[in-house]
N, C-alpha and C positions, 0 to 999 in steps of 0.2 A: 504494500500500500504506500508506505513512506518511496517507495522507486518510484511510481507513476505520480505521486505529487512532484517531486522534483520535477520530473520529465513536462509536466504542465506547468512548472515555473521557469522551465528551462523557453520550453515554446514562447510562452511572455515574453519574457526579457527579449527575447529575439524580434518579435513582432515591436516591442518599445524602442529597441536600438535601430530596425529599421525607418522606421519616424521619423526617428529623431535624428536620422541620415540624411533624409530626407528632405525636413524643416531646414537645417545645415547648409542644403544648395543654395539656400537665397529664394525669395519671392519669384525673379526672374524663370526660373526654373518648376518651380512649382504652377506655374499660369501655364505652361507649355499646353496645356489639354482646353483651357477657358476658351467658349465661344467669344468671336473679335467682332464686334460690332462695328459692319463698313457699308456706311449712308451710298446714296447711289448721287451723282454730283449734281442733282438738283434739290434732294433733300442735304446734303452738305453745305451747300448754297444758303439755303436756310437758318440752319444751323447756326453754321455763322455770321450772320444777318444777325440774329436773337444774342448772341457772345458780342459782338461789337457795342449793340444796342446795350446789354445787361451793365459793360464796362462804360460806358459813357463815351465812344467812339473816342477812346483814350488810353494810350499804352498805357499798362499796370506796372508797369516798372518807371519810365521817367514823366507820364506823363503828356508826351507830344500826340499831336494828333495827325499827322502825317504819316504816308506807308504804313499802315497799320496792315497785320498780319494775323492768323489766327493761331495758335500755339497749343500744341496736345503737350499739358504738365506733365504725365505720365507718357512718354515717347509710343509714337507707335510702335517701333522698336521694338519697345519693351512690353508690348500686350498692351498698350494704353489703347481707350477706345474714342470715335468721335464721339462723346457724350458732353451734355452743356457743361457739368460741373468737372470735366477734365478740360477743359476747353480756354484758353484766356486773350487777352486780346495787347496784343504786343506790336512797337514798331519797329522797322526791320532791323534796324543796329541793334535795338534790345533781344532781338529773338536771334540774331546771329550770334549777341553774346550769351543766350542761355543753352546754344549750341555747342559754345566752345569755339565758335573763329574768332578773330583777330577784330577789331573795330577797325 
């Protein structure tokens, strides 16, 4: 009796360590399976219309109201999806710097 408990404490621990393997890759990796919500380009259109409108047709970062762009905070990249509250409204020097180029 004492053999088969262990042996189901043994099974545990293994299914807990694989988890927590798991959790371990990072978010990025764990999204790999999540459906990616992709507007078709006239509901994007939209979309973005409703994110300019919500920011004040005013980048969120300095403020200007020229070349405004729309910016996925969570990258598509990275499983981010077009959804309003992923969504921000950026001008292009601010969204090149939340890219990582050069000003």
């Amino acid at each position: 009796m004492i053999a088969f408990q262990v042996l189901q404490l043994q099974a545990s621990l293994s299914a807990v360590y694989a988890s927590v393997k798991e959790v371990q890759k990072g978010p990025e990796k764990l999204n790999r399976n999540r459906l990616r919500l992709k507007l078709s380009q006239e509901e994007y259109e939209s979309l973005r219309r409703r994110v300019l409108e919500r920011d004040g047709w005013r980048c969120q970062i300095c403020g200007s109201s020229a070349d405004l762009q729309v910016h996925h905070q969570q990258f598509r990249s990275k499983f981010g999806n077009d959804e309003f509250n992923n969504l921000i409204s950026l001008c292009a020097r601010c969204h090149r710097s939340q890219h990582g180029y050069e000003q």
